[in-house]
Wavefront OBJ file of the C-alpha trace (Angstrom):
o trace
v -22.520 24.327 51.299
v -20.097 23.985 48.625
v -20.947 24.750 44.982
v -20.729 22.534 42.054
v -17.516 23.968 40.793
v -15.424 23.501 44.313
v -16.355 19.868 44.074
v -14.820 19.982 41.234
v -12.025 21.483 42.159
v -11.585 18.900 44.971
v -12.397 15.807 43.072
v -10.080 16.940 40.488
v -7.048 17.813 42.735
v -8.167 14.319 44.461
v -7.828 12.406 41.441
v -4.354 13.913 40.468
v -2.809 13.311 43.881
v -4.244 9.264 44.037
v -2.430 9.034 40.323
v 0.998 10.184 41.435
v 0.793 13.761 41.139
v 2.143 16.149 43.967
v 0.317 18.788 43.931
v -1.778 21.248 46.135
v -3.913 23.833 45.502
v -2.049 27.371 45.509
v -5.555 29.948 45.291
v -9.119 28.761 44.034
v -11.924 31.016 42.649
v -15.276 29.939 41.638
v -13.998 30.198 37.638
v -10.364 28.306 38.490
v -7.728 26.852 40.658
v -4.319 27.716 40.500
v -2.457 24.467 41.021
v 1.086 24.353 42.683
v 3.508 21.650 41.204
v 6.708 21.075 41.512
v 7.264 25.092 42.736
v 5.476 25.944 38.921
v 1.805 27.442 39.002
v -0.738 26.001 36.694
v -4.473 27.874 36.251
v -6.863 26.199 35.797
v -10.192 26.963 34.130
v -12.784 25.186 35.894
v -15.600 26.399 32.884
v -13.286 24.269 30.874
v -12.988 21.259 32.725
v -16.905 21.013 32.998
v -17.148 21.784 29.053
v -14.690 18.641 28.453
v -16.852 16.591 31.118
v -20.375 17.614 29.770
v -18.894 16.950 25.733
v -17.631 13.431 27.188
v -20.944 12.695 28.468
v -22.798 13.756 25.393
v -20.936 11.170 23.619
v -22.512 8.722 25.924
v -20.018 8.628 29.016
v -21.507 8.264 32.418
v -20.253 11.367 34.675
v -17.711 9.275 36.364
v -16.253 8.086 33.164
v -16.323 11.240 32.113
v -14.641 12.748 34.870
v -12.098 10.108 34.742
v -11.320 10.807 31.274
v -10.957 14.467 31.133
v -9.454 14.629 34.492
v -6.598 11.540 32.868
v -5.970 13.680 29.999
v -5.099 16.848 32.452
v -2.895 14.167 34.160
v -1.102 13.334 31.524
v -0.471 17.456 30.199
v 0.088 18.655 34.320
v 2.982 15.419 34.384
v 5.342 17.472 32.390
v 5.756 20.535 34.092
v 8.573 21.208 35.813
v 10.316 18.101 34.433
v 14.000 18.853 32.938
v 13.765 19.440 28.766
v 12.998 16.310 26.488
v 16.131 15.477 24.170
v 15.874 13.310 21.092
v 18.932 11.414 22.665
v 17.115 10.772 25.953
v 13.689 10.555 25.264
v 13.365 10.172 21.313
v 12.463 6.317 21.508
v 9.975 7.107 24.226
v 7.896 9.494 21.717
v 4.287 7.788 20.094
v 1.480 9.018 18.629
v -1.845 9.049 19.787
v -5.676 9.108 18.487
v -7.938 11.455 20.078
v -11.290 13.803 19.605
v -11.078 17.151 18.280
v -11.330 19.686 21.231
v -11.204 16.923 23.544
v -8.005 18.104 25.101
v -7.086 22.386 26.129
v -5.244 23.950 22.726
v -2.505 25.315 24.489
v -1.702 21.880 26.600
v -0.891 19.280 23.503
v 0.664 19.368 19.914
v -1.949 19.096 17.354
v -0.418 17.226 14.547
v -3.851 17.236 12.114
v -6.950 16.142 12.066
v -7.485 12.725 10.473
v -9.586 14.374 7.393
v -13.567 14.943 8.523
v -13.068 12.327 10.760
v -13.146 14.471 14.447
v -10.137 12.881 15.002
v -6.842 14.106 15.136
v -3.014 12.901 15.796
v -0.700 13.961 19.280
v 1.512 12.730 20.510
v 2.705 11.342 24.114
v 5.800 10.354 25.979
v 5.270 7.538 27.009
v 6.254 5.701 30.256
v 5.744 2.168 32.269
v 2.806 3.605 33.914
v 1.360 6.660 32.207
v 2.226 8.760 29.163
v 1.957 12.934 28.771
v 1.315 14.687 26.180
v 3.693 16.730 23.713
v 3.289 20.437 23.518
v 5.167 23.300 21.050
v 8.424 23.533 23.525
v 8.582 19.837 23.707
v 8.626 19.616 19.827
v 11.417 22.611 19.754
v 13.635 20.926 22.517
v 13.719 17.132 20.398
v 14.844 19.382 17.543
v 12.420 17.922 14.997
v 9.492 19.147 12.028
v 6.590 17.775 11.949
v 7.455 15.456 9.248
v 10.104 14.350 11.657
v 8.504 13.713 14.563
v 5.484 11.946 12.796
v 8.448 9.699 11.503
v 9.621 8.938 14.879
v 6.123 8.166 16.564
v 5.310 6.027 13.868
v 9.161 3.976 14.140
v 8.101 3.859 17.600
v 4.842 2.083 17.371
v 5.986 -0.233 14.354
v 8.090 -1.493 17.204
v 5.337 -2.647 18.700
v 3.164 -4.607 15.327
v 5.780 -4.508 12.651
v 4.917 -3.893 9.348
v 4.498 -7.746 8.173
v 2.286 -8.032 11.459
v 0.351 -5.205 9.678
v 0.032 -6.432 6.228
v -1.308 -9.817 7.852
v -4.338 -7.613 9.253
v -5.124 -5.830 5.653
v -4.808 -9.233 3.322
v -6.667 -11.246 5.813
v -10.480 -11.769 5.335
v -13.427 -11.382 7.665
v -12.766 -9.133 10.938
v -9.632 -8.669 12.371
v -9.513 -7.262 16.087
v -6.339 -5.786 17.653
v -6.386 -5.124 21.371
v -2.930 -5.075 22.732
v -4.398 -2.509 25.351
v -1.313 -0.303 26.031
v -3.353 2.547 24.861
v -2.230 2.593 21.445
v -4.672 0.378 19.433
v -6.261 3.098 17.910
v -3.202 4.852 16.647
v -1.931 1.840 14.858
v -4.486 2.451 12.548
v -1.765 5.072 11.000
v 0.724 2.121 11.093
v -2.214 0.487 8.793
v -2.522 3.291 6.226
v 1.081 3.673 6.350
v 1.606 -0.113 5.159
v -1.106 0.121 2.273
v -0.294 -0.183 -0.829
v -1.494 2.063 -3.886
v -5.202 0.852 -5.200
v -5.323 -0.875 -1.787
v -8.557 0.192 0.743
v -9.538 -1.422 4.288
v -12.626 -0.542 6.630
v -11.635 0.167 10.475
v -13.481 1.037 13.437
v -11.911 2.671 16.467
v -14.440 2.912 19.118
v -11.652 3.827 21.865
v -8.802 3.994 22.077
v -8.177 0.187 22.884
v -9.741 -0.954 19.925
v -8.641 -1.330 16.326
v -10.860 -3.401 14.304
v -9.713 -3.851 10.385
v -12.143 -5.290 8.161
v -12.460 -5.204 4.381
v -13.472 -2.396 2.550
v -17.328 -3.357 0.811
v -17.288 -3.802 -2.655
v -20.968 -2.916 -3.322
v -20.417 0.193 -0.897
v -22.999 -1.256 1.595
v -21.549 0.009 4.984
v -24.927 -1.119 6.930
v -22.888 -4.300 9.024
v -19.945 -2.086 9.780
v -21.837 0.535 10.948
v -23.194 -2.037 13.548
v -19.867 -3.080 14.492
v -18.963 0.772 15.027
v -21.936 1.151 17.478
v -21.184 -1.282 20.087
v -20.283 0.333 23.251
v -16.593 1.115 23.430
v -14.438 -1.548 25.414
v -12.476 1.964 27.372
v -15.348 4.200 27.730
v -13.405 6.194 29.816
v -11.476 7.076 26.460
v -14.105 7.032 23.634
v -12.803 7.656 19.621
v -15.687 7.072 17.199
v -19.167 5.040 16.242
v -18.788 5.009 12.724
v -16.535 3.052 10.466
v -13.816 4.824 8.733
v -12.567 4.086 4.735
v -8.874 3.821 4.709
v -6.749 4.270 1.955
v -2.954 5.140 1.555
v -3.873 9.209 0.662
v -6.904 9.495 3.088
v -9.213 8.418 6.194
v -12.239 9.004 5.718
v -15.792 8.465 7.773
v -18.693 6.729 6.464
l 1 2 3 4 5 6 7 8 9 10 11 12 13 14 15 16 17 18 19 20 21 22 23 24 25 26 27 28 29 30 31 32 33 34 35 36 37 38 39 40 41 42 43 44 45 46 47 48 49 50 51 52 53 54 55 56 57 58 59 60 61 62 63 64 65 66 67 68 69 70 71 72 73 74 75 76 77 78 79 80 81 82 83 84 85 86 87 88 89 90 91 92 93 94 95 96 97 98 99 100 101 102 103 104 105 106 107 108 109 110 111 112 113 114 115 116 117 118 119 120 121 122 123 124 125 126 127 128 129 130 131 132 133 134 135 136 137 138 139 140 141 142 143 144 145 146 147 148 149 150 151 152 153 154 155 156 157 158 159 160 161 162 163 164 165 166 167 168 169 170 171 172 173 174 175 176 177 178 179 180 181 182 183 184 185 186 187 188 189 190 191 192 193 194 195 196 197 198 199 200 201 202 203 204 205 206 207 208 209 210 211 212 213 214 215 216 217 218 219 220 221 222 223 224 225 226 227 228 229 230 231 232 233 234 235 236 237 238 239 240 241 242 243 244 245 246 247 248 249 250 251 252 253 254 255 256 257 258
């Protein structure tokens, strides 16, 4: 009979292959798999895959979701290898940034541009493409030649392609609750694009459930946060991809949880 971990393994490998991925498994242990793709070897730590799963379902994922999340983010980290070296030239417009847990993707797989104050949030960044995205890692970030001021520059020109910044100020003067869901997988990060645009003494309330949802609302006055809190609780839209249940304070020098 197999064991727990060798399903897995298979499931895993499954999923990678069905989303474009050619790979095969090169030697499997009961604590990894060694992946073979595109003639490069990838190790895999099976301990960590079922850590990512188990913290995905504590957050209130069914296993499948969860499965489908964690195993998506590997996706997107397992895309890049073997692929010829980003340039800014070549791939520089392609480059956005991206909302996601803290510790919800390996350390050594993704660029961790800072955590979005006490949040459990933090900022990466993907290239992105017509029908998936990977993520950024240290040699990417060398080979596009940039800092990290830099590169958050770009990401950020990037997505204001997307909402410009008038389309922006239109969500922080306007009253009552404002919903974006353009579902490319960037709602949540334009809530950067939306601290970005305010202006000093200016605050907004936002709730980013997943990360297909950016809701803007006004900031209370009398510091009640009781009816956003509510909002923040309803089930995420992209479960496979959840972000946060409680509202967030934004303000041009911080994000902060409430």
């Amino acid at each position: 009979m197999a064991s727990p971990r060798s399903d897995l393994a298979r499931d895993f490998v499954a999923y990678l292959s069905a989303h474009g991925l050619e790979v095969t498994i090169a030697r499997q242990t009961e604590d990894e798999v060694v992946l073979a793709i595109r003639k490069e070897k990838e190790r895999i730590a099976l301990e960590n895959l079922e850590g990512y799963i188990a913290d995905a379902v504590s957050n209130g994922a069914s296993t499948a979701e969860a499965r489908n999340q964690v195993f998506g983010q590997y996706l997107g980290m397992l895309k890049q290898i073997g692929h010829p070296p980003l340039t800014l030239a070549h791939d520089g417009a392609r480059i956005m940034p991206r909302l996601v847990r803290v510790g919800s993707l390996p350390a050594d797989k993704m660029l961790h541009a800072g955590n979005l104050g006490e949040t459990g949030l933090e900022v990466t960044y993907v290239v992105d493409s017509e029908t998936s995205v990977r993520y950024l890692n240290a040699a990417d970030k060398k080979n596009l030649g940039l800092d990290d001021a830099g590169l958050r520059a770009l990401a950020l020109k990037n997505l204001e392609r997307t909402m410009d910044r008038g389309a922006i100020r239109k969500l922080i003067s306007g009253s009552g609750m404002r919903v974006v869901k353009m579902l490319d997988s960037y709602d949540a990060a334009r809530l950067l694009l939306v601290q970005a645009a305010l202006r000093k003494g200016e605050s907004v309330a936002a709730v980013v459930t997943d990360r297909d949802t950016l809701v803007v609302l006004p900031a209370p006055a009398n510091g009640d946060w009781s009816t956003i809190r509510t909002v923040a609780k309803i089930p995420p839209g992209d479960p496979a991809h959840p972000l946060l249940d409680r509202p967030l304070l934004v303000t041009p020098d911080k994000i902060e949880a409430k």
